[in-house]
N, C-alpha and C positions, 0 to 999 in steps of 0.2 A: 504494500500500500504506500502512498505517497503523500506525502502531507507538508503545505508550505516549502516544497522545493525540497523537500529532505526525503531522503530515502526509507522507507521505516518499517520495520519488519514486523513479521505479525506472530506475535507470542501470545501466549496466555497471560493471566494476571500475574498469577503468582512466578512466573520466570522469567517477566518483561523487568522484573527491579531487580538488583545485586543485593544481597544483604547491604553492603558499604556502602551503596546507592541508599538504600534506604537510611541506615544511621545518618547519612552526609546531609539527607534533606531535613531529619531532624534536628540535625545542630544549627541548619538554614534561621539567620537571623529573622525575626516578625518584623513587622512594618508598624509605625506607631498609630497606626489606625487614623490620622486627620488627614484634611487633604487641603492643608493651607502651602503658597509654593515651599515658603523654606523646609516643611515637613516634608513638601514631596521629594524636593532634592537631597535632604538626609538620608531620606528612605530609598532612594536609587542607590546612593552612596553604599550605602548597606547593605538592601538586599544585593547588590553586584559588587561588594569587596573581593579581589582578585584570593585573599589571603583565606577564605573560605573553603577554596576547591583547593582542599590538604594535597600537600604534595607526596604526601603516599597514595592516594587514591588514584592519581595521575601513573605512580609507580608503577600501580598493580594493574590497572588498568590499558594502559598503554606502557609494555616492557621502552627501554631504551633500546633504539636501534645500534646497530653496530656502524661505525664512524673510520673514517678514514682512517685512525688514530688506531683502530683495533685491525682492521682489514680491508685490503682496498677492495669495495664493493662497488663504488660508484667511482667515477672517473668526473672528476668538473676542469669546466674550462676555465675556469677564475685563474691567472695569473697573480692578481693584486695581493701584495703582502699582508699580512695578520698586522689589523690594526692594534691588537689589545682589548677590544672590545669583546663583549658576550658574542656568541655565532650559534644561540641554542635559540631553540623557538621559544616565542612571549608565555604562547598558551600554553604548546606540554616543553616544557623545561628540560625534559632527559632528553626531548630527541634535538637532531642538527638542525637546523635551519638552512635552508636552501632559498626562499622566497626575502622581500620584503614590499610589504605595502607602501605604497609612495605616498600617500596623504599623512600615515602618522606614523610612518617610518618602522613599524612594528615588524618582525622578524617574525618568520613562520616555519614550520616544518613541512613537509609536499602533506602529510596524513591533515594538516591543520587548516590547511589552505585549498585541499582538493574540497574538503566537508564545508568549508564556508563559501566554494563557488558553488558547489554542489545547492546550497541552498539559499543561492541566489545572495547572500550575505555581500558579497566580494565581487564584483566586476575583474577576472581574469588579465585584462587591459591594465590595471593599477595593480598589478604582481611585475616584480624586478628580479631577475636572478641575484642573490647574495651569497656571497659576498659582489661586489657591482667590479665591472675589469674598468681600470682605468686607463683614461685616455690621450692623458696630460706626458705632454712629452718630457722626456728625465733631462739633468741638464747636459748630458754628451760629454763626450772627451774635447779636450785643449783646444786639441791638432789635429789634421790626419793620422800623425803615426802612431800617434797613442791609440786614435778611434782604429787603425789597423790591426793594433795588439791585442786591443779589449774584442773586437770580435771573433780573431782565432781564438782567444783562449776563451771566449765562452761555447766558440764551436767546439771545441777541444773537448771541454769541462762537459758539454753533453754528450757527445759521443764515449767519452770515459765510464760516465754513468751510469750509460746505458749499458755497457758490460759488462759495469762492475761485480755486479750479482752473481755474475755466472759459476767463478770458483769458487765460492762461498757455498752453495747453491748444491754443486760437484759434490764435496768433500763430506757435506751434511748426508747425501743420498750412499757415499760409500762408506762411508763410518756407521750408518742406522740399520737398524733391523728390517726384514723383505719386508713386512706391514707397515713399517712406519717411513721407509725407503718408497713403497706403493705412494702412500700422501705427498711424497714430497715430490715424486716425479710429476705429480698433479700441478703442484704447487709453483715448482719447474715452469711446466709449459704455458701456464697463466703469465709469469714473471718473464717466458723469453718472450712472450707478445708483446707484453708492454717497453721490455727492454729495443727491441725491433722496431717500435712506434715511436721509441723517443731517438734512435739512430738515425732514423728517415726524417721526423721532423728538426731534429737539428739540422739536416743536410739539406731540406729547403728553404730552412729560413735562414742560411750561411750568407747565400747572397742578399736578400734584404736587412743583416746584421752589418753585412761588410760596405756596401752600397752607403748605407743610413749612418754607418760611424764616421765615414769616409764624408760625407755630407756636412756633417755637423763640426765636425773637426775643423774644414774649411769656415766655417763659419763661425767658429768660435775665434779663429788667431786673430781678427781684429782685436778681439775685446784683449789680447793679451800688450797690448800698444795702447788702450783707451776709446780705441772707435765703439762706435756702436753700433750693435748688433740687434736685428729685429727680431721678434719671439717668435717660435719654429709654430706653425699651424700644424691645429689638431686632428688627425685623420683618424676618420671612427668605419671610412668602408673605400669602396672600389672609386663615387665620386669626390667623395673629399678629397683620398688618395691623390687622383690628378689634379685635382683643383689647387694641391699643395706643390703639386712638380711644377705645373704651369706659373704656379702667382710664384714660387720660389726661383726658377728659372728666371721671370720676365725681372723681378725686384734684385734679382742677384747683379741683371747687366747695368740694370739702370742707376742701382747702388755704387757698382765700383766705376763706370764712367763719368757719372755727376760728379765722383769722391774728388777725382783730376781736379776738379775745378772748385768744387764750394769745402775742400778740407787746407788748401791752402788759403782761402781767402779767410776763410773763419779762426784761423792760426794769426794769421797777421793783423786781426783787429783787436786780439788777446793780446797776443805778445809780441807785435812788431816781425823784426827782417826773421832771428831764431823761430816765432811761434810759423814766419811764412815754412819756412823749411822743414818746421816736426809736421806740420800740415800736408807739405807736397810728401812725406815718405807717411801718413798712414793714406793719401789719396795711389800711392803707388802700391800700397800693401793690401788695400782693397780693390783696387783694379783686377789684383791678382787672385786673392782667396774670394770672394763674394761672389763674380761670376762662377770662379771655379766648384761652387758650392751650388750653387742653383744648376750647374751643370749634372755635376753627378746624382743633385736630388732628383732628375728626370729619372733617373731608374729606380733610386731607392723607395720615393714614396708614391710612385706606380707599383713594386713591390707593395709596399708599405698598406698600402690603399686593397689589397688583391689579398692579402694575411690577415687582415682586419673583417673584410669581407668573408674569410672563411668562419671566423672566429665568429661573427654573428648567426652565421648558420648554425655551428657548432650548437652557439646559447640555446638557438631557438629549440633545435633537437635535443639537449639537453634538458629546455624548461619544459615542452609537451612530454617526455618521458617520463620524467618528475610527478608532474602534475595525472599521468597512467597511474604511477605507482601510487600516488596519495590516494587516487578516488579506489582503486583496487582493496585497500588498508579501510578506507572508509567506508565500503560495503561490507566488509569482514567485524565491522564496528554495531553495536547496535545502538536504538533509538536512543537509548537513554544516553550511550556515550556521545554522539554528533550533540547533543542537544548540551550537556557538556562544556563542548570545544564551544557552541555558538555563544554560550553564557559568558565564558569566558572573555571573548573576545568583546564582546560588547562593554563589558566591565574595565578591562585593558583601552580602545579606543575612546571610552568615555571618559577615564584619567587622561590619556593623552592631549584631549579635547581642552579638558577643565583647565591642563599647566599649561598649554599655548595660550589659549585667553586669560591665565594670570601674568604674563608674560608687558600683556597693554595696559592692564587696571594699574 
């Protein structure tokens, strides 16, 4: 049967409540019976205090999933560094968070968030993968030769990685026992996959690593004389990508030909005949690195632009698979549990609510 967008299974009386269901509603705060506003607002407050729905109930309730941390089970595309911050869903706390809502920023598990699209709670559209990949370009090496060192040795550093596993791997399957030698040869063939997938993608993304250091390198030696240099555009797919070779190309010629002329003039109203001449050597130092920068970026961030692009695929494939598994978990759930997750979440985006609008008062 289906009721208000939620899934709901059809039990009897007595096997539709959990014992702990039941004690949990009796511990459920009462409401002071008036319906003047401030009463009514206390009473929301209360009867939707997040700190009600015990975090054992959650426990027994919904086990903790296994996490990256214990088994790679899931594969995410997130590059972005661990901020420090929580990465566990708002509403069940044991499990990972994989979602976040955009309006109140609230972090969800796929089980928490499949049950709140499920019943129409959550517009799917206002889900983000979390942790979010960032897009904000890092600040690059000096020079070129430095940006030429840091990409072989991160080529390097991934192709090492990738087979680092393997004698480790060997040694454990000839030193164990035939049965526990059995698991490992399993264990094996899982790890040479992923070892094999991250050999290959280092080795496509060699050239947009080498291209893009090589880029920015050029682009940075001004700043090592005092010129200035303009912020590297953000490429999030295949048209930004160009949009970035192109405006980087055109700003590169036009940067170091103008330099000829308005880096000496602008030297000589500072400091005379000396400021003319530190003016005409960085209008000569830019002549040289700035085009040379918007030249090589014609490959890298067409690259750049083509890697980005895959990676959004990736997400998307990665966020519908997610959001499979959550509604899968959430039919395995029953009514009393979905209803649960919704309480919860209403009680959580309601405090989020309340502290943004304390935020203006």
């Amino acid at each position: 049967m289906k009721g208000n967008g939620i899934h709901m299974q059809d039990n009897d009386s007595t096997a539709s409540t959990p014992d702990n269901l039941t004690e949990r509603q009796s511990n459920t705060p009462q409401t002071s019976g008036t319906s003047t506003p401030n009463t009514l607002e206390q009473d929301h407050k209360h009867a939707f205090d997040h700190t009600v729905l015990e975090e054992d109930y959650f426990n027994e309730r919904f086990p903790r999933e296994q996490t990256d941390t214990d088994t790679d089970t899931h594969d995410t595309p997130h590059d972005a560094p661990h901020d420090g911050r929580s990465t566990f869903c708002a509403i069940l706390p044991q499990r990972q968070a994989v979602y976040m809502e955009k309006e109140t920023k609230l972090k969800l598990s796929a089980l928490a968030a499949a049950t709140l699209v499920d019943a129409a709670v959550l517009n799917p559209e206002n889900l983000s993968l979390y942790p979010p990949r960032s897009h904000t370009p890092p600040p690059g090496p000096t020079d070129p030769i430095s940006g030429i060192l840091s990409a072989a040795h991160g080529t390097i550093g991934g192709v090492v990685m990738g087979v680092a596993d393997y004698p480790i791997e060997i040694t454990k399957m000839a030193k164990a026992d035939r049965d526990v030698a059995a698991g490992l040869a399993t264990d094996f063939a899982l790890d040479s996959g992923k070892g094999i997938s991250r050999i290959v993608g280092t080795g496509l993304k060699a050239p947009m690593d080498m291209t893009l250091n090589i880029s920015r390198g050029f682009a940075n030696v001004p700043r090592l004389y005092g010129d200035n240099v303009r912020d590297e555009e953000k490429v999030t797919g295949i048209v930004s990508g160009l949009g970035a070779a192109g405006k980087g190309f055109g700003l590169g010629l036009y940067d170091g030909i103008t330099g000829l002329v308005t880096q000496p003039m602008n030297g000589a109203k500072t400091g005379g005949v000396g400021g003319f001449f530190a003016g005409l050597g960085k209008g000569l130092g830019g002549v040289v690195c700035k085009p040379a920068a918007g030249a090589v970026g014609l490959t890298a961030y067409t690259f750049k632009g083509v890697y980005e692009e895959v990676q959004n695929k990736r997400e998307d494939h990665f966020k519908s698979t997610e959001m499979a598994r959550g509604k899968a978990e959430s039919k395995a759930c029953s009514e009393a549990d979905r209803l649960i997750i919704i309480d919860r979440w209403y009680a959580l985006s309601h405090s989020t609510q309340m502290g943004e609008k304390a935020k203006y008062l």
